[in-house]
C-alpha positions as YAML, in Angstrom:
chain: A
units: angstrom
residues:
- id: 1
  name: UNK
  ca: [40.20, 10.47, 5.32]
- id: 2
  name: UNK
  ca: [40.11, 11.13, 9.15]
- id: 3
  name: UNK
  ca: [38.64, 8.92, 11.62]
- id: 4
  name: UNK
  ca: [35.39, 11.92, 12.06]
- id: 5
  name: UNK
  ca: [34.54, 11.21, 8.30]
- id: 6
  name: UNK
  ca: [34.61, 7.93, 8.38]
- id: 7
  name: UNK
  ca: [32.45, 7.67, 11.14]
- id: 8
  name: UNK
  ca: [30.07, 10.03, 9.47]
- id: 9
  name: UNK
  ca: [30.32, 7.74, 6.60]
- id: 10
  name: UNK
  ca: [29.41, 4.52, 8.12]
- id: 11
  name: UNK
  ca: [26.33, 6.41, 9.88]
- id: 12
  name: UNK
  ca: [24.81, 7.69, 6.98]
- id: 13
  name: UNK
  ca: [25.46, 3.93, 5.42]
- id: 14
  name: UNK
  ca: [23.41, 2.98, 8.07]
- id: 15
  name: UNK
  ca: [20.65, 5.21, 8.24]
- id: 16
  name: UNK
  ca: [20.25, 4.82, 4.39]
- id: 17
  name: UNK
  ca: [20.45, 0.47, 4.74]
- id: 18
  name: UNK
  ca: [17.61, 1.37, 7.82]
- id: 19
  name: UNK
  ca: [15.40, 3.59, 5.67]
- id: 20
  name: UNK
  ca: [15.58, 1.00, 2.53]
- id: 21
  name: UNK
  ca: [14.65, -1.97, 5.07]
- id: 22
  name: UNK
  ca: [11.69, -0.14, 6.08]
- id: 23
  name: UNK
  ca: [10.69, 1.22, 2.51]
- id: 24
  name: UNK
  ca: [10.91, -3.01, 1.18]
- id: 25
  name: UNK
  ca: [8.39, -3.64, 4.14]
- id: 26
  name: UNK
  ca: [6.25, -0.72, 3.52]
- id: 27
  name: UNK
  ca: [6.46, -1.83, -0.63]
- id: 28
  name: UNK
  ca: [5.74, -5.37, 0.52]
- id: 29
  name: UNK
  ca: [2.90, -4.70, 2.46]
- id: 30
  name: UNK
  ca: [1.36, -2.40, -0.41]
- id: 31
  name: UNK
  ca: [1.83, -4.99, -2.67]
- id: 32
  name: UNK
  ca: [0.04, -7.70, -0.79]
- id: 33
  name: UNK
  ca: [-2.60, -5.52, -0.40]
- id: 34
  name: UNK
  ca: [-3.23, -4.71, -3.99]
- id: 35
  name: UNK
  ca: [-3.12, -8.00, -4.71]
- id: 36
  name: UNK
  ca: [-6.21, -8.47, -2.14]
- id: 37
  name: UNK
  ca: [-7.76, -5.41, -3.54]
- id: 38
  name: UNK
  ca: [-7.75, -6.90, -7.37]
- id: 39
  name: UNK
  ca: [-9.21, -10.15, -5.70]
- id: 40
  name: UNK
  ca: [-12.24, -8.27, -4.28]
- id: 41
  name: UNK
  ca: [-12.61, -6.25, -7.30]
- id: 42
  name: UNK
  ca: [-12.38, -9.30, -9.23]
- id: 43
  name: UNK
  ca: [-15.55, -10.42, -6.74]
- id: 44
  name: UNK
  ca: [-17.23, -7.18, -7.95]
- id: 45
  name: UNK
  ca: [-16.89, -7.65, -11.24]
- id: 46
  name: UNK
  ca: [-18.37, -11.39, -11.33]
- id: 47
  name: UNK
  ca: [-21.22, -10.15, -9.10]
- id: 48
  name: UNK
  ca: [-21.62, -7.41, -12.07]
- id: 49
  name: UNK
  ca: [-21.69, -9.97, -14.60]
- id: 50
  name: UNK
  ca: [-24.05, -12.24, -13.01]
- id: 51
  name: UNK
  ca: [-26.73, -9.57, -12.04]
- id: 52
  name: UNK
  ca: [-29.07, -9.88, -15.06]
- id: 53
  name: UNK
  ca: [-29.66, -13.71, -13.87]
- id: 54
  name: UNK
  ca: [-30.78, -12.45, -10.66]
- id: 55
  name: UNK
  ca: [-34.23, -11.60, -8.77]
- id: 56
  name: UNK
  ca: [-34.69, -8.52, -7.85]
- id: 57
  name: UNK
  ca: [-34.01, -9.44, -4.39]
- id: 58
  name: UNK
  ca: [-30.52, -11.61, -5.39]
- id: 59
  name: UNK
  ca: [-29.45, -7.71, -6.62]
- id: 60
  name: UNK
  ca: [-30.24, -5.60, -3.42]
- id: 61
  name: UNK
  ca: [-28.31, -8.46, -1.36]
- id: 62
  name: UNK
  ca: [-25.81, -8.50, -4.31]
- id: 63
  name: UNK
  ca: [-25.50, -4.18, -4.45]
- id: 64
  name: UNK
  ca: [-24.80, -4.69, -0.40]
- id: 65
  name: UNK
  ca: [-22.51, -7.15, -0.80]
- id: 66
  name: UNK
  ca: [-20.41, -5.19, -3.66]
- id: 67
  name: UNK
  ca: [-20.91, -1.86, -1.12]
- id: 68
  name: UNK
  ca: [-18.98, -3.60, 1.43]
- id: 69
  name: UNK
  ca: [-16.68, -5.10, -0.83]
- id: 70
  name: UNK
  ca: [-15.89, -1.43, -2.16]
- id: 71
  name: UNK
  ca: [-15.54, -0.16, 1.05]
- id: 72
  name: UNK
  ca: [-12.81, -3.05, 1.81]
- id: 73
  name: UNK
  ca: [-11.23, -2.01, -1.54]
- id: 74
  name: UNK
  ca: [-10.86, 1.74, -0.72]
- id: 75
  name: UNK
  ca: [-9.52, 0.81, 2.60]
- id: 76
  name: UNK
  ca: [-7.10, -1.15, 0.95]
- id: 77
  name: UNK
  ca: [-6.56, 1.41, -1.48]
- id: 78
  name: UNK
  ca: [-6.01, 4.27, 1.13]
- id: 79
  name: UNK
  ca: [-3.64, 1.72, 3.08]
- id: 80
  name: UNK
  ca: [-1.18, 1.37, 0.31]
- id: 81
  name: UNK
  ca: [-1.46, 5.44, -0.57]
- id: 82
  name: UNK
  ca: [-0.73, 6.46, 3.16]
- id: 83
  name: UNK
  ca: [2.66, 3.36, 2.71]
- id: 84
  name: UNK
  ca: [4.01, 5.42, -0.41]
- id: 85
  name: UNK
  ca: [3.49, 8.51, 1.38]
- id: 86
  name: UNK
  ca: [5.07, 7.34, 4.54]
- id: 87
  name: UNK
  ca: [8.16, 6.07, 2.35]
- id: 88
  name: UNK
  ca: [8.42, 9.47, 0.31]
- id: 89
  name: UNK
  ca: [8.32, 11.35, 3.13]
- id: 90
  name: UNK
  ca: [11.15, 9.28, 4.99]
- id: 91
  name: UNK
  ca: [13.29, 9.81, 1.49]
- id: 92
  name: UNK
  ca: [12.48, 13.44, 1.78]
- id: 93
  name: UNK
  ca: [13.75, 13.65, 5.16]
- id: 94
  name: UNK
  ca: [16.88, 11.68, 4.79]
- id: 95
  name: UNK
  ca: [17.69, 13.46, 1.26]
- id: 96
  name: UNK
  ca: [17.69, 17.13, 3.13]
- id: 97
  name: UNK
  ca: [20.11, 16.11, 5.71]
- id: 98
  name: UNK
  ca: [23.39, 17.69, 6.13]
- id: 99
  name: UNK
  ca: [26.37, 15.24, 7.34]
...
């Protein structure tokens, strides 16, 4: 092996050890929010179960409520789509190089 391939070697070691770093943070910070996404839709659903004991104005406070808390969950949701994304495209990008 010469000294130029070895080189090469160790910097495409690198690059790869770099990209998985970042792709565990991006995975753990997708998984933390799905975890708070299930715990709002888990709000949801118990405001859903509870809405036949309720007056009728308990149910427009309790439809606002579970509009915001949808909101939150598709913001969530989107957060964690636009991580994967960010981590396919960086695999993409490092898979089409040429050492």
């Amino acid at each position: 092996m010469t000294i130029e391939y070895i080189g090469k070697a160790d910097s495409m070691l690198a690059e790869y050890s770099a990209m998985l770093e970042r792709s565990d943070a991006r995975n753990a910070e997708a998984k933390a929010l799905l975890a708070e996404a299930e715990e709002l839709a888990a709000e949801v659903r118990h405001l859903e179960s509870t809405e036949f004991m309720m007056t009728p104005e308990e149910i427009v406070q309790s439809n606002s409520h579970k509009a915001m808390l949808a909101q939150e969950i598709d913001t969530k949701s989107n957060r964690v789509l636009q991580l994967h994304q960010e981590t396919f495209q960086e695999w993409e990008s490092w898979t089409a190089r040429q050492y």
